[in-house]
Residue frames as qw, qx, qy, qz and C-alpha x, y, z in Angstrom:
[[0.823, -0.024, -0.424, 0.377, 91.42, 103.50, 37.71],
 [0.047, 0.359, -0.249, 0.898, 92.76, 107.09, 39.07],
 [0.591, -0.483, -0.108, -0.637, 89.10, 107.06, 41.70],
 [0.882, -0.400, -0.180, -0.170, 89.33, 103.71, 43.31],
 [0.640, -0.101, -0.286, 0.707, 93.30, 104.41, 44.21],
 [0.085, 0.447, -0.280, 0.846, 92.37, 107.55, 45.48],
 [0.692, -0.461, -0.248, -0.497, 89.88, 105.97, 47.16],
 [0.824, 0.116, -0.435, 0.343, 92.54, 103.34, 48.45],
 [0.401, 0.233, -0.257, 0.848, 95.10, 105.95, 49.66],
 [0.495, -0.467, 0.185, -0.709, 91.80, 108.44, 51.90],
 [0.798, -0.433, -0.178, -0.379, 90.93, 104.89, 53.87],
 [0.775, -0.159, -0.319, 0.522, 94.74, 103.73, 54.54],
 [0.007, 0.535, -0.071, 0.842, 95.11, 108.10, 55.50],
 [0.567, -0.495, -0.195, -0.629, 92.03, 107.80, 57.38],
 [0.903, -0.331, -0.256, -0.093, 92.59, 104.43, 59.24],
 [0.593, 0.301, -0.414, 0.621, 96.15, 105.58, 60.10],
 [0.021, -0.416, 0.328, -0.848, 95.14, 108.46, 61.69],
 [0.822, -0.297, -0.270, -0.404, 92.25, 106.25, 63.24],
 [0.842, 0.006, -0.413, 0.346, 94.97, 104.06, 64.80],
 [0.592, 0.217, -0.352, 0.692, 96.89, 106.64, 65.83],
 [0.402, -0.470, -0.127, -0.775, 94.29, 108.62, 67.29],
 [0.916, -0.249, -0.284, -0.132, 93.52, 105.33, 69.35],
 [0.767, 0.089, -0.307, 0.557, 97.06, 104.63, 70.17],
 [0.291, 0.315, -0.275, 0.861, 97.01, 108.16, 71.95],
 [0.687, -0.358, -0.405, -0.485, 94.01, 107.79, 73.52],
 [0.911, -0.030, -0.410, -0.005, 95.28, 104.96, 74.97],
 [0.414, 0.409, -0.333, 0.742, 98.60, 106.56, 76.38],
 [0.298, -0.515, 0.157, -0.789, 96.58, 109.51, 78.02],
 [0.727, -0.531, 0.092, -0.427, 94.81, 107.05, 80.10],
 [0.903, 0.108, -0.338, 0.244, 97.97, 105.59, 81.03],
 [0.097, 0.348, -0.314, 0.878, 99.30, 108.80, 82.16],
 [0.466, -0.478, 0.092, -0.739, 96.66, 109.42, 84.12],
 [0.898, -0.311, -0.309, 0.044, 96.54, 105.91, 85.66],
 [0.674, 0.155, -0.345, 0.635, 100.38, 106.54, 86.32],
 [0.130, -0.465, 0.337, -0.808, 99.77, 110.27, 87.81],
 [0.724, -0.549, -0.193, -0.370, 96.85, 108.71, 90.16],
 [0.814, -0.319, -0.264, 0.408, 99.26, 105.37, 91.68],
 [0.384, 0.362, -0.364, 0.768, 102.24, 108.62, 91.97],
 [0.198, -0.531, 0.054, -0.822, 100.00, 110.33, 94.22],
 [0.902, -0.129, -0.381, -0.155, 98.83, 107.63, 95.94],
 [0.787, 0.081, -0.334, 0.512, 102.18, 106.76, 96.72],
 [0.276, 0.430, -0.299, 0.806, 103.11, 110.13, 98.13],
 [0.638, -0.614, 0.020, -0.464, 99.96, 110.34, 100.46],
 [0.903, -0.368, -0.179, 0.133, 101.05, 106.95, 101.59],
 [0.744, 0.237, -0.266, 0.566, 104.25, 108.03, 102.42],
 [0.435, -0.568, 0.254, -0.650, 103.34, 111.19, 104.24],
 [0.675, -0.491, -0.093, -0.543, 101.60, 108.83, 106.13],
 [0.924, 0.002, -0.332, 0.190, 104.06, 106.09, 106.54],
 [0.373, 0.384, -0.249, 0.807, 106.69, 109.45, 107.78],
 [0.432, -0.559, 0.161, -0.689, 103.96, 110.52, 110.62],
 [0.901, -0.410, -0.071, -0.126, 103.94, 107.42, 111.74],
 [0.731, 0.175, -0.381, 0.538, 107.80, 106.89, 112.08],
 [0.078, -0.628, 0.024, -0.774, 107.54, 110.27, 113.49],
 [0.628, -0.479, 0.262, -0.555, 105.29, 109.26, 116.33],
 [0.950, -0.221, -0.217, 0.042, 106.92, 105.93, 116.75],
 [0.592, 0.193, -0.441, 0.647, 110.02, 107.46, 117.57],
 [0.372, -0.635, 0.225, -0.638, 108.39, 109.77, 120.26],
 [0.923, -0.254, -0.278, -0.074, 107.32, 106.49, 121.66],
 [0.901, 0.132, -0.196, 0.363, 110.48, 105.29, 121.81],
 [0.214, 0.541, -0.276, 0.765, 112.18, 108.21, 122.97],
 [0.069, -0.540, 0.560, -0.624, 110.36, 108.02, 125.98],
 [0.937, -0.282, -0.110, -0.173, 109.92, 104.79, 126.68],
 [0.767, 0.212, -0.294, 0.529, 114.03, 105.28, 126.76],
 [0.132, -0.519, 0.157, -0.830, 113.37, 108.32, 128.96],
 [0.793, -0.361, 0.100, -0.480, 111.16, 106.06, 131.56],
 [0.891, 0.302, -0.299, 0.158, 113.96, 103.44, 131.36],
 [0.368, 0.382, -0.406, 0.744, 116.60, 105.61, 132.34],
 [0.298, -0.565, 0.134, -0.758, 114.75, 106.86, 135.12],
 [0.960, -0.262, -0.005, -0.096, 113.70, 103.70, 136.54],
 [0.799, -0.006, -0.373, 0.472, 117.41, 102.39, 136.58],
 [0.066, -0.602, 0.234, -0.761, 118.08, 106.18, 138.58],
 [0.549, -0.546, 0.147, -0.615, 115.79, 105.32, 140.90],
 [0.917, -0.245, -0.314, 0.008, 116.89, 101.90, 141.69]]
């Protein structure tokens, strides 16, 4: 009787750490999904901050070419 409950007690051991093994597994490539979209995100943003960048040049001197024209009238 002692054999087949130790037997019991190594496959619910075993299948725990099986699970839990899995269950971390699982995580990691969550993290790593999660680090990818962060990064992602920051490129885009750079990119979204060059472009504000050069849309306010624009703008700056299309208010500069404005002002001049009413001068000149």
């Amino acid at each position: 009787m002692g054999v087949p409950l130790l037997l019991v007690h190594l496959v619910m051991i075993f299948g725990s750490l099986g699970v839990l093994a899995l269950c971390a597994l699982r995580l990691w490539r969550q993290i790593k999904a999660t680090k990818s979209a962060a990064f992602e995100l920051k490129d885009r943003a750079a990119d979204l901050g060059n472009k504000v960048s050069e849309l306010t040049e624009r703008l700056e001197s299309v208010d500069v070419a404005a002002r001049l024209a009413a001068n000149a009238r």
